[in-house]
N, C-alpha and C positions, 0 to 999 in steps of 0.2 A: 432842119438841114441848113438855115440859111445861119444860124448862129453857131453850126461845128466849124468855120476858118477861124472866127474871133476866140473861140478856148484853144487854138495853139500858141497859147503863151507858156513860158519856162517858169515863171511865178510857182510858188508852194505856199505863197500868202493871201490866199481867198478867201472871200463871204460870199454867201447866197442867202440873202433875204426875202422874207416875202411881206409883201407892204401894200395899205391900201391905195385905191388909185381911185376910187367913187365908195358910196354908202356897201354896196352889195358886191363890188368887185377887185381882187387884188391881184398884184403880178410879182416877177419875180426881177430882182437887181442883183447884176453880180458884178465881183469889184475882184480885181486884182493888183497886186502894188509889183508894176513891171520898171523896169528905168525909159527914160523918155526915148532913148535910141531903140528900143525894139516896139516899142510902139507905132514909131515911125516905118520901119518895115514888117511888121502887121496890117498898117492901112494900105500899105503899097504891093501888097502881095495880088502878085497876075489874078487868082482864083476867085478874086474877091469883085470882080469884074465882067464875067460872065455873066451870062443871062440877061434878060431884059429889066433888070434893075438900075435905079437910077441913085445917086451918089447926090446929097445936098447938105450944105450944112450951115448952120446962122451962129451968133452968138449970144450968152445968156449969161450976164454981170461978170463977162469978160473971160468964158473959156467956151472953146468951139463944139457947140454940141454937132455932131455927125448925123445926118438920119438915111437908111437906107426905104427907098422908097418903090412900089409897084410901078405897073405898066397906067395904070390910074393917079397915080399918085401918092397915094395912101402909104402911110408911114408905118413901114415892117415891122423897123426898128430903130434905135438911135444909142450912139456911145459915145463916151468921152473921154479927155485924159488931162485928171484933176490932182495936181499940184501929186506925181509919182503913183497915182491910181487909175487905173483903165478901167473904169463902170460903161456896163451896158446893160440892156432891158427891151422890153416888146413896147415898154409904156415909156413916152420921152417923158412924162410928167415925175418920173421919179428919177431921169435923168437930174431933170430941173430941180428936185427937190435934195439930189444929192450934192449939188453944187451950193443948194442953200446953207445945209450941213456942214459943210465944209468952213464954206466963209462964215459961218456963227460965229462972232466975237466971242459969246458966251462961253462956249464951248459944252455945252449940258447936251451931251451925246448918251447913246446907251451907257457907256462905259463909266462918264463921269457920274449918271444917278444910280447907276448901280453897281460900284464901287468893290461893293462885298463880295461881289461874283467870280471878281481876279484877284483876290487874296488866296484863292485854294490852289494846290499844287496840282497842276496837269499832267493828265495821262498823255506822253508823247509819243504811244506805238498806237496810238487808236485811228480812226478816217475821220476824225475833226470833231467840230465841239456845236450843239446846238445849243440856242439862246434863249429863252420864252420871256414874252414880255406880256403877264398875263392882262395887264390893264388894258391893251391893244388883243387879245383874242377874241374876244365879247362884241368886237366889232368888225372883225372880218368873215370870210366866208365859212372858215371852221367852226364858228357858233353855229352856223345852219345844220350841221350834221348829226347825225341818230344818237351816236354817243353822246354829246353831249347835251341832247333833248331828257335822254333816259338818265342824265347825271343830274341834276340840280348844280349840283356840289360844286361840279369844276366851273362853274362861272364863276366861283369866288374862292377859285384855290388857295392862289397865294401874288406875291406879288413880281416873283423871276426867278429863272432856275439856269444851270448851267448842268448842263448833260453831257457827257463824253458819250460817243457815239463808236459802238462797233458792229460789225457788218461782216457776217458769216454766209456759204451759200443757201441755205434757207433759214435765217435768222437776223434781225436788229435787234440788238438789244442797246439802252441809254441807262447810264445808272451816270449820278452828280448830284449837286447841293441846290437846294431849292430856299428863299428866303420870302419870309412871311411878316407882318408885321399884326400887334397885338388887334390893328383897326379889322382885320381882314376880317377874321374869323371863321378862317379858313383852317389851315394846317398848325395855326397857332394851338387849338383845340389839344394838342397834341404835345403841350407842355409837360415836363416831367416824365414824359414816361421814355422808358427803354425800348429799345429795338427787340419785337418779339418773332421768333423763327414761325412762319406758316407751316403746318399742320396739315393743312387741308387739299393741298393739289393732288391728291390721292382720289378724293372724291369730286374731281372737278372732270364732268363730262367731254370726251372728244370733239365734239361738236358743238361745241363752247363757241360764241364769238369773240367775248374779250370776259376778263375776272378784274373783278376790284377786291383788295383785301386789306381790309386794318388790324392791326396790332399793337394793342395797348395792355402797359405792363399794369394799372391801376385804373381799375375801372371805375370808381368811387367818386377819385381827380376829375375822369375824363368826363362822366356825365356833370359833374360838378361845373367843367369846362365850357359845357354845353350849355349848361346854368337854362335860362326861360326860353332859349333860343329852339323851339318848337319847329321851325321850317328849316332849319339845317340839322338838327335833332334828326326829323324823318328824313331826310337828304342820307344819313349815313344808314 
């Protein structure tokens, strides 16, 4: 409730990230590209003022981080607005770390290492686009989870994928390009063969939790693929 004032922005150009913030725990960062005038009356709106919260804000290599703060003290939240972007988050540390971001000389962002992901043509009537940066899953909370205890596999899928995302009332579905590279030995596996139509959701019980299915047009290649590779062998 205390972060529904700050998403009334007019922006159509958001991210929502999730990023770690310690070994075991992550949070979420969202960014909108608003122009600096409604930013300005976003932090000045009466609503945002209520209650027993208290308004502080410092600075960090020269742009004003905001943090809203308890009746203790304790920091809610914190947001900023970094050269035409309005980030905010539960965690100021990815405040700070997107201001890092930013100012990178380098510029070796998601986008710059992986390059490959904006050369495909986007779907523009979908509800947005997810990103997977599989070298970062393995280290946040989603590694702890069942599925992927009962996968092997996906800890070394691939190396990032771009998914279009659609959103039905009882359905998600992601279908996009996923890129691997030959070190992985992952999805690479997967050389040469053609896209084979599944068969078998006929026999796939209602009370299924989730299905994995491969289809491979040459199986001959594909174990060949797998070559001595005995613990991803059994993974499939």
């Amino acid at each position: 409730k205390l972060l529904v004032p700050y998403f009334k922005v007019s922006s159509t150009t958001f991210a929502v990230s999730l990023q770690n913030i310690s070994k075991n725990e992550s949070d979420l960062l969202y960014s909108y590209s608003i122009p600096e005038k409604e930013f300005s009356i976003l932090i000045n709106d009466s609503t945002l003022n209520q209650g027993n919260h208290k308004r502080k804000s410092r600075f960090y290599s020269g742009f004003e981080i905001r943090e809203i703060r308890d009746e203790v003290n304790s920091i809610l939240f914190a947001f900023a607005y970094i050269k035409g972007v309005f980030v905010m988050s539960e965690s100021v540390l990815l405040i700070e770390n997107a201001i890092r971001v930013f100012e990178n000389k380098d510029g070796i962002n998601f986008k710059v290492k992986n390059r490959d992901l904006f050369q495909f043509a986007s779907i523009k009537s979908d509800e947005g686009n997810l990103f997977v940066n599989y070298s970062q899953v393995s280290s946040t909370l989603l590694a702890g989870s069942n599925l992927r205890k009962t996968i092997p596999f996906l800890a070394n899928l691939a190396e990032s994928s771009m998914l279009d995302v659609k959103v039905e009332p009882n359905l998600v579905s992601m279908s996009g390009f996923t890129l691997d590279s030959a070190n992985t030995q992952g999805l690479s596996v997967f050389n040469g063969q053609r896209a084979i139509r599944s068969s078998i959701a006929r026999f796939v019980p209602n009370y299924s939790n989730y299905l994995i299915s491969y289809g491979v047009s040459d199986s001959k290649r594909f174990i060949k693929e797998l070559g001595s590779l005995n613990k991803l062998a059994s993974n499939f």
